[in-house]
C-alpha positions as a printed NumPy array, in Angstrom:
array([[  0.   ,   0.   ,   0.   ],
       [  2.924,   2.387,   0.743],
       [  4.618,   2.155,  -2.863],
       [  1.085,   2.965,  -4.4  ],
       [  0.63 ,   6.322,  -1.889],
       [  4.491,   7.067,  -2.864],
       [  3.717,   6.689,  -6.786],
       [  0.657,   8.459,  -6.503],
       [  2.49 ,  11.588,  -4.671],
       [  5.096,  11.265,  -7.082],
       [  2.911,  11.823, -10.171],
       [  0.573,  14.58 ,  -8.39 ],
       [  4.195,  16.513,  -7.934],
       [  4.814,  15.733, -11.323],
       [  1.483,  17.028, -13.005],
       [  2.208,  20.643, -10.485],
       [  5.863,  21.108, -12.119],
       [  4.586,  20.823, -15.208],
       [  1.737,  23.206, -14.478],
       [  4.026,  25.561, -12.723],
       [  6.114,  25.649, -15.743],
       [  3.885,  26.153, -18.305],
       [  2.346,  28.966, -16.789],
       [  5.93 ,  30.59 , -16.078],
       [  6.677,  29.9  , -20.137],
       [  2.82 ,  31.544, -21.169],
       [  3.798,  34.629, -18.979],
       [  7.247,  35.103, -20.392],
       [  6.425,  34.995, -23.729],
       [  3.596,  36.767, -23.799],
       [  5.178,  40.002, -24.502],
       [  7.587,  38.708, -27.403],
       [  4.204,  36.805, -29.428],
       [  2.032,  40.332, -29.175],
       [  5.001,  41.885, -30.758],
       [  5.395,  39.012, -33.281],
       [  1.459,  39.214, -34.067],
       [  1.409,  42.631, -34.275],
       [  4.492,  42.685, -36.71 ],
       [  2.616,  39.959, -39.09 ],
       [ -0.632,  42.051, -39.125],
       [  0.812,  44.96 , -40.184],
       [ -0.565,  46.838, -37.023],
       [  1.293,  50.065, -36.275],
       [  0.766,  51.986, -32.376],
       [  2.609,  55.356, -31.094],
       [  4.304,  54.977, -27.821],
       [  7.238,  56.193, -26.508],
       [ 10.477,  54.302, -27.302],
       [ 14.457,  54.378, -26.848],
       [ 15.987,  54.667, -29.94 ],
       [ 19.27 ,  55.188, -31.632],
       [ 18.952,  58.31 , -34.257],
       [ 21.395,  58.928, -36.922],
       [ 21.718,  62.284, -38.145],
       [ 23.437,  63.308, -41.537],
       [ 24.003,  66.555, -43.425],
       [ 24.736,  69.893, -42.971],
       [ 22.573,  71.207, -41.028],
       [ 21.898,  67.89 , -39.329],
       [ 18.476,  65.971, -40.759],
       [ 17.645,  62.536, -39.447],
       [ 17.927,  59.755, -41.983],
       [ 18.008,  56.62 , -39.957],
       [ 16.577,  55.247, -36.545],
       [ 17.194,  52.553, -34.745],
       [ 14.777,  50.759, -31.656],
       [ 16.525,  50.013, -28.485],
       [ 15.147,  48.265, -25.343],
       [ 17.237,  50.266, -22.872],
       [ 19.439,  53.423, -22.303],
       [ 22.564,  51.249, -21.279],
       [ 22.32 ,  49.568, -25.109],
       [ 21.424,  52.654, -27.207],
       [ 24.392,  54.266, -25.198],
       [ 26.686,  51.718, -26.454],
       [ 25.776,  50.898, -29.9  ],
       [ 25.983,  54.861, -30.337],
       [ 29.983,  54.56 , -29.265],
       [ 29.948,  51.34 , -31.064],
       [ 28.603,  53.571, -34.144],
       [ 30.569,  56.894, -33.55 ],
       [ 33.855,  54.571, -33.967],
       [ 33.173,  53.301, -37.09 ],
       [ 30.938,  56.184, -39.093],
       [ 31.306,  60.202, -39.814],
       [ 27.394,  60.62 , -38.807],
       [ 26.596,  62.648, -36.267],
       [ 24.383,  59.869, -33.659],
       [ 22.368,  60.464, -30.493],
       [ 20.462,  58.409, -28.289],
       [ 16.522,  59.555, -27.253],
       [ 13.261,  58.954, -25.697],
       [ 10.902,  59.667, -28.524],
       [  7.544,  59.527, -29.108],
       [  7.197,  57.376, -32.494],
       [  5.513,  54.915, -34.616],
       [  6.277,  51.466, -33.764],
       [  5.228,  48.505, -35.855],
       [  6.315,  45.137, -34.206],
       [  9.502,  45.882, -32.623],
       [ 10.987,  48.565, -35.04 ],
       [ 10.249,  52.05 , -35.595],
       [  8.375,  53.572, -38.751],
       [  8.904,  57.121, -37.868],
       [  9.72 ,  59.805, -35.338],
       [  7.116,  62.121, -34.521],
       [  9.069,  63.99 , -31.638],
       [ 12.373,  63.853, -29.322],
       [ 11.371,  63.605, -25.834],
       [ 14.116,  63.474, -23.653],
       [ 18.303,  62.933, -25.174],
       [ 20.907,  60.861, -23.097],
       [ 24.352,  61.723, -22.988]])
């Protein structure tokens, strides 16, 4: 009678990991499959956004932008980008159109980090 109670408490611990863990992997992902949905259907939304902005010309116009997910990265793929290019690059909080995870276009600089 034992081995059955031990097997049965064995399999119940069993079926609450795997519960446990599928609901960890739905909540992680969640964010990464609205932004692959929303990329698919063409949907576009304004927020505001980190990005990377590349400015070219004299006077400066921007010609290229670049989404970030934090400060700390924009910050250095702009010294990454500085090193290797004769633009003139910043990094900003803007307030843009984003489709999926990229952005369409700038509709205002919000904030610049140095």
């Amino acid at each position: 009678m034992s081995k059955i109670k031990i097997l049965f408490f064995l399999i119940l611990a069993f079926v609450v990991y795997k519960g446990i863990v599928a609901f960890k992997n739905f909540e992680i992902g969640v964010d990464d499959r609205v932004a692959e949905i929303e990329e698919l259907a063409d949907f576009e939304k304004e927020g505001e956004v980190i990005g990377l902005m590349m400015y070219l010309g004299d006077p400066p116009e921007l010609k290229e932008h670049f989404f970030t997910k934090s400060r700390s990265r924009c910050l250095e793929l702009k010294k990454f980008a500085e090193s290797s290019s004769s633009a003139y690059y910043e990094c900003a909080k803007v307030n843009a159109i984003i489709k999926g995870k990229k952005i369409v276009s700038v509709i205002e600089e919000i904030e610049v980090f140095e």
